[in-house]
C-alpha positions in Angstrom: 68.0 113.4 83.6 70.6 115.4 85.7 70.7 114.6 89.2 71.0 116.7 92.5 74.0 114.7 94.6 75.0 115.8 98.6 78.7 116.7 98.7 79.5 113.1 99.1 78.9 112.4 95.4 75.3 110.5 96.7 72.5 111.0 94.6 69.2 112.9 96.6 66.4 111.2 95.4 64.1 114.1 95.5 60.3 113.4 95.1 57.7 116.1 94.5 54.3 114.8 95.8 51.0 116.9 94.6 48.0 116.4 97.0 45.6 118.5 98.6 44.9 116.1 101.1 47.2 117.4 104.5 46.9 114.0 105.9 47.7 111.9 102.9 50.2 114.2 101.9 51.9 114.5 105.1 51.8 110.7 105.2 53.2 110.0 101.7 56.2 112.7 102.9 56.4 110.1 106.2 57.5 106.9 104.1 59.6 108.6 101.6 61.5 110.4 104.3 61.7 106.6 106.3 63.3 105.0 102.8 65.8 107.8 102.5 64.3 109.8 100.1 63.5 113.6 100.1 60.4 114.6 99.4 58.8 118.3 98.5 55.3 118.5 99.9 52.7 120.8 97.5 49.1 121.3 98.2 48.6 123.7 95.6 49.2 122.9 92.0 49.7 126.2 90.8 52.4 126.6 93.6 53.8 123.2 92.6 54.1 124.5 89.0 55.8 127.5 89.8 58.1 125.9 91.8 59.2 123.5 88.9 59.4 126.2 86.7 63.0 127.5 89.1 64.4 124.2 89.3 68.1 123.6 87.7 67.4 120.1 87.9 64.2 118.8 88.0 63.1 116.2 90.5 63.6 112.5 90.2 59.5 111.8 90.6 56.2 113.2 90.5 53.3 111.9 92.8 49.9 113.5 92.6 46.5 113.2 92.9 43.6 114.0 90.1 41.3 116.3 92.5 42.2 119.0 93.4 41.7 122.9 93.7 43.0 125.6 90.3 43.9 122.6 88.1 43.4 119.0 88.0 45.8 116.3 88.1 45.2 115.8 84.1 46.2 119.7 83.8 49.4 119.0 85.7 50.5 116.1 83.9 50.1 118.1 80.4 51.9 121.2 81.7 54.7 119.0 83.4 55.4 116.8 80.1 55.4 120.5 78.2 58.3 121.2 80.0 61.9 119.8 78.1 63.1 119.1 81.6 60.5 116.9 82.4 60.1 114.7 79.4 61.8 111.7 81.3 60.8 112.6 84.9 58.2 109.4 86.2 54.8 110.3 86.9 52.7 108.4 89.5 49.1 108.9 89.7 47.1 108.4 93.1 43.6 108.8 93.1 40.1 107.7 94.2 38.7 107.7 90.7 38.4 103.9 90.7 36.9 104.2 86.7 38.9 102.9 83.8 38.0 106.0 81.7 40.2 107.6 84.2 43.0 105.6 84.0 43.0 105.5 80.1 42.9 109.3 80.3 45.6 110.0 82.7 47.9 107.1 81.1 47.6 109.1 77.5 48.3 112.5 78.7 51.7 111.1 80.2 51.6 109.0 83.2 53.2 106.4 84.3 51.4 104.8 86.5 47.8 104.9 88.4 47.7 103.8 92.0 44.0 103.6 93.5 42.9 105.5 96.6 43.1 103.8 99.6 46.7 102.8 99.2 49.6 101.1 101.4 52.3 103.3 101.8 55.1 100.9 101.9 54.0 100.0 98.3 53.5 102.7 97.1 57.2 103.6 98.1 58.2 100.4 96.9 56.9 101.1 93.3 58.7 104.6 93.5 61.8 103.3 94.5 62.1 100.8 91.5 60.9 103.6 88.7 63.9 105.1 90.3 66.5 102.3 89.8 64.8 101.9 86.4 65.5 106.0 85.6 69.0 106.1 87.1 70.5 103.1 85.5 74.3 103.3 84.5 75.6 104.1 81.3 75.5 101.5 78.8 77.9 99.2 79.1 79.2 96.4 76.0 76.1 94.3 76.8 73.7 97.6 76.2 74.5 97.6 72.7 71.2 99.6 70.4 68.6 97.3 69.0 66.7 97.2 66.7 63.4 95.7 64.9 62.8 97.5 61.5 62.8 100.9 61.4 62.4 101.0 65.1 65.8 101.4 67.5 66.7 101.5 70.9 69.8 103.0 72.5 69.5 101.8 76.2 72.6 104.2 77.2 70.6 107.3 76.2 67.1 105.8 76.9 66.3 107.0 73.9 64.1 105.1 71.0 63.9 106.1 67.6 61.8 105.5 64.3 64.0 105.8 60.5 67.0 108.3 62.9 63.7 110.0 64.6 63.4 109.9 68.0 60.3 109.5 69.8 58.8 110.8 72.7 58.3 108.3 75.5 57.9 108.2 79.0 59.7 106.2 81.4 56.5 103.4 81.0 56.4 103.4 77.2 59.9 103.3 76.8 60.5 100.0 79.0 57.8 98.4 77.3 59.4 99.0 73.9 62.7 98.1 75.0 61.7 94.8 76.2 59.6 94.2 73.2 62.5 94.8 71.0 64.5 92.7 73.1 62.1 89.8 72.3 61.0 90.7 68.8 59.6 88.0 67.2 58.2 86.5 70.4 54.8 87.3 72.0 55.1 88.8 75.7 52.2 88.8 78.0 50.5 91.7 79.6 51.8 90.3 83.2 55.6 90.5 81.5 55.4 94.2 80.9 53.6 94.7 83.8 56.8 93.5 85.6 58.9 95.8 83.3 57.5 98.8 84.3 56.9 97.6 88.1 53.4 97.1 88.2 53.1 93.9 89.3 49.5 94.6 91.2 48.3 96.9 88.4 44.9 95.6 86.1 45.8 94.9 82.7 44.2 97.5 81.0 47.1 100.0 82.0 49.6 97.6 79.5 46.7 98.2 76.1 46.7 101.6 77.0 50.8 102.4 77.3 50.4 100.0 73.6 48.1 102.5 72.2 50.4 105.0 73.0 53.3 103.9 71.6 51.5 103.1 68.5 50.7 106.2 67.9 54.5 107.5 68.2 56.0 105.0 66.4 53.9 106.0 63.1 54.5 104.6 60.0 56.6 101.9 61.9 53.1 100.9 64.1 52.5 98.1 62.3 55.8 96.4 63.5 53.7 96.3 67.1 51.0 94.0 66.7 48.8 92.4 69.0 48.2 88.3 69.7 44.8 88.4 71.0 44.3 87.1 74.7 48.1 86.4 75.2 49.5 89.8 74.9 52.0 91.8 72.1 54.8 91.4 70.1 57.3 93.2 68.1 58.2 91.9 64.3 60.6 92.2 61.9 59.7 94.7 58.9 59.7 92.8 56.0 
């Protein structure tokens, strides 16, 4: 993803934050602006939207919430991860809708993460500042050479993963899971494991199966190199 730097040469760490809620809005704005970051404050989605459609460079991170007026947080997300530009661009979900229907539904239309209503800030912020370092990661260097587990391939310099020359569409979540279960392959990884990898440390378990059903899906006729060992977690194997 391209990034918007001050004349300095440092990177703005611009966040886009969705919520029809003045106070929580103004509030998330509050801590982002406190850990140097700059954040662009909608209440409208159909204003955010329009905006997004006139940026060169998209921002780094999208917060929003899932109720709200003219389109829901589950509209957003589809439009957002129509958009070329936006393929990449982390998406954290903050809502009161406490059900796990909810969080399986938002995960699968693109999402990276689901953070419950009431929230701390300073985590929240915390979790959006390391799906940042995650995103902005250097250019590979000799260690960051592609891997590979059957048909399946990942080139940590582009971020990119691939099935048979293919690539796949992941998001920033899917594609750190995959990356570190390539880097194990052959090993199981628990659930808490990728939790860590994508920086969910506090986040239920349920969040991991659904980013797994995801990726199943994408990988295709490579899915059955991910396979599951019930109660411990998921591993990647060689195709034979």
């Amino acid at each position: 993803m391209m990034q918007l730097e001050t004349p300095g040469g440092e990177i703005i760490r611009r966040i886009a934050v969705l919520e029809d809620d003045d106070d929580i809005r103004e509030l998330i704005g509050l801590y982002l602006k406190r850990d140097s970051m700059e954040p662009v404050l909608f209440a409208s989605p159909v204003t955010f939207l329009a905006w997004l459609d006139i940026q060169k460079i998209p921002p780094n991170l999208l917060i929003l919430d899932l109720m709200m007026p003219e389109l829901s947080g589950a509209d957003v997300i589809k439009a957002v991860r129509k958009r070329p530009s936006c393929d990449n661009m982390p998406i954290v979900v903050c809502s009161a809708k406490a059900a796990e229907s909810d969080v399986i539904l938002t995960l699968g239309l693109g999402a990276d993460t689901y953070v419950r209503k009431p929230f701390n800030p300073h985590e929240l912020v915390a979790q959006v500042g390391a799906m940042l370092r995650r995103a902005q990661a250097g250019p590979a260097t000799s260690q960051q050479r592609a891997m590979t587990a059957g048909a399946i391939s990942i080139d940590p310099g582009r971020k990119t993963a691939s099935v048979g020359g293919k690539t796949i569409d992941l998001t920033p979540a899917e594609y750190h899971i995959l990356t570190m279960l390539v880097q194990r392959k052959g090993s199981v990884v628990s659930r808490e494991d990728l939790l860590r990898a994508i920086g969910e440390t506090d986040a239920v378990e349920r969040v991991i199966d659904v980013h797994i059903t995801s990726i199943r899906r994408k990988l295709s006729y490579a899915a059955h190199l991910l396979r599951t060992s019930r109660s411990f977690g998921y591993y990647i194997e060689e195709d034979e």
